[in-house]
N, C-alpha and C positions, 0 to 999 in steps of 0.2 A: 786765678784758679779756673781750669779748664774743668767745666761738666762734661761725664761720659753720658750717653744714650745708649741703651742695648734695646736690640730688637725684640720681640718676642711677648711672650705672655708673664703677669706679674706671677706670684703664689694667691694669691686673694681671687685672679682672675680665674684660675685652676680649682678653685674650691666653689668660686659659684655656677661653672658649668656642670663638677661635678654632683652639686646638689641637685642642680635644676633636672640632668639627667637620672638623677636616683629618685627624684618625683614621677618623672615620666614614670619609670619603669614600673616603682609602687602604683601607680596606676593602672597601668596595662596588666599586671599580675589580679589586682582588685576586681579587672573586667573582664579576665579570663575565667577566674573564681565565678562569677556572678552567672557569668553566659554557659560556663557547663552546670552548675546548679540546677541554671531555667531549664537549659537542655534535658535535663535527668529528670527533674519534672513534668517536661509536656511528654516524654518516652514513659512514663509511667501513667498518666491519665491516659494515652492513648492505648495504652497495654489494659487502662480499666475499664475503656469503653470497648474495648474489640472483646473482654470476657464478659463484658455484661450483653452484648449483642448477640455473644455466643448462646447464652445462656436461655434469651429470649426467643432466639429461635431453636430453641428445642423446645420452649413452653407455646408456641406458637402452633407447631407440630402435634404436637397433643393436644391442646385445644381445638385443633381442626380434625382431628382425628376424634374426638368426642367421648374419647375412653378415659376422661380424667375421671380421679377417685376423690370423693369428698374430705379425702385428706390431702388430697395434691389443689384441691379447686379453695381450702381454707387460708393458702397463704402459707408463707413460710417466713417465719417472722424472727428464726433463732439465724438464720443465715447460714448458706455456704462456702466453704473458705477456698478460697485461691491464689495461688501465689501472684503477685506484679514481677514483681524482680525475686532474683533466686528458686531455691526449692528446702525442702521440710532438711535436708542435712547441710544448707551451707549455711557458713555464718553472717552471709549479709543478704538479709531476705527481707521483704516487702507483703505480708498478706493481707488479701483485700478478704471484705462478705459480701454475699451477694443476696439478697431481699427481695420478697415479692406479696404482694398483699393480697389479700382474699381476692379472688377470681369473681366478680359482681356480673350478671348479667345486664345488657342495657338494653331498654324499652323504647322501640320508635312505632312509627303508626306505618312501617312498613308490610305489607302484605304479605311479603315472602315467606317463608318455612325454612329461614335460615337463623337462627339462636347468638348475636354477640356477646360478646364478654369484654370487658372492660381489664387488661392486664398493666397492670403499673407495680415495676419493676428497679431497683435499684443497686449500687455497690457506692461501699463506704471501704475507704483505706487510712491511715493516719498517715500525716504528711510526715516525711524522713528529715527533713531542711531544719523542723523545729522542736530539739528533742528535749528543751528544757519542758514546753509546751505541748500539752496533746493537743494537737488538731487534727480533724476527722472531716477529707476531703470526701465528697459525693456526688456521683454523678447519676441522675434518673433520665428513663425512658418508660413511656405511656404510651398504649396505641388499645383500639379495639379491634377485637380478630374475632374469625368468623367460626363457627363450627358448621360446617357440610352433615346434610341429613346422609345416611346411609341406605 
C-alpha cells in the first residue's frame, strides 16, 4: 500500500490561524474602544478647565476693579451651567457647574494699601463613560488676587 502526502495546510490547521486571528482583531477593536473613550475624556476635562479659567478670569477682573457687590463677593454656591460637549437643543450634551466661594479677604503684615482676596473657584461635570453610576468629575482652581486702590 503506497501512502499519498499532499502538500499544503490541514482543515484544523485553517481553524487555528483563524481563531488566533479573530483574537488579534477582538483585541485591537477592545483598544480602539478604550483609546477613543480616554480620548473623549481628556477632550472634555480640557474643555472644563478652559471654561472654568474662563470664568475666573472675568472674577479676577472684577475683583481688581473693586466694584464687586456683596452679593457677587458671598460666593456662588447654586452654580452656573455650561455646556462641555454639545448645546441646550442637541441630543448628546455634556453640562458642567461652575462654583465659587465666598470671596474672603487675606491678612498679611504687608504695608501696602492694596486689599487681597482669597478666590477658590471650581466646575463639576458627571462623567458620560459611567451611566449606570453617577460620578461627579471636579476640577478646582485657588489663587489670591489683588484689588488696585482707585
Amino acid at each position: 500500500m503506497k501512502r499519498r502526502f499532499q502538500s499544503g495546510f490541514s482543515f484544523i490547521d485553517v481553524m487555528i490561524g483563524v481563531v488566533i486571528v479573530s483574537i488579534a482583531a477582538y483585541g485591537m477593536v477592545l483598544g480602539a474602544t478604550h483609546a477613543r473613550g480616554a480620548l473623549r475624556a481628556l477632550y472634555i476635562k480640557e474643555r472644563a478647565v478652559d471654561e472654568l479659567i474662563s470664568y475666573v478670569e472675568h472674577l479676577k477682573g472684577r475683583i481688581a476693579d473693586g466694584n464687586m457687590t456683596l452679593s457677587e463677593k458671598s460666593g456662588d454656591y447654586i452654580g452656573e451651567t455650561v455646556m462641555l460637549f454639545g448645546d441646550d437643543h442637541s441630543d448628546i450634551k455634556i453640562p458642567a457647574k461652575i462654583y465659587y466661594e465666598h470671596i474672603t479677604p487675606v491678612y498679611t503684615d504687608s504695608v501696602s494699601y492694596i486689599d487681597r482676596y482669597l478666590l477658590h473657584a471650581w466646575i463639576e461635570w458627571e462623567d458620560f463613560s459611567t451611566p449606570k453610576n453617577k460620578f461627579i468629575k471636579r476640577e478646582d482652581i485657588e489663587m489670591v488676587m489683588l484689588e488696585f486702590p482707585q
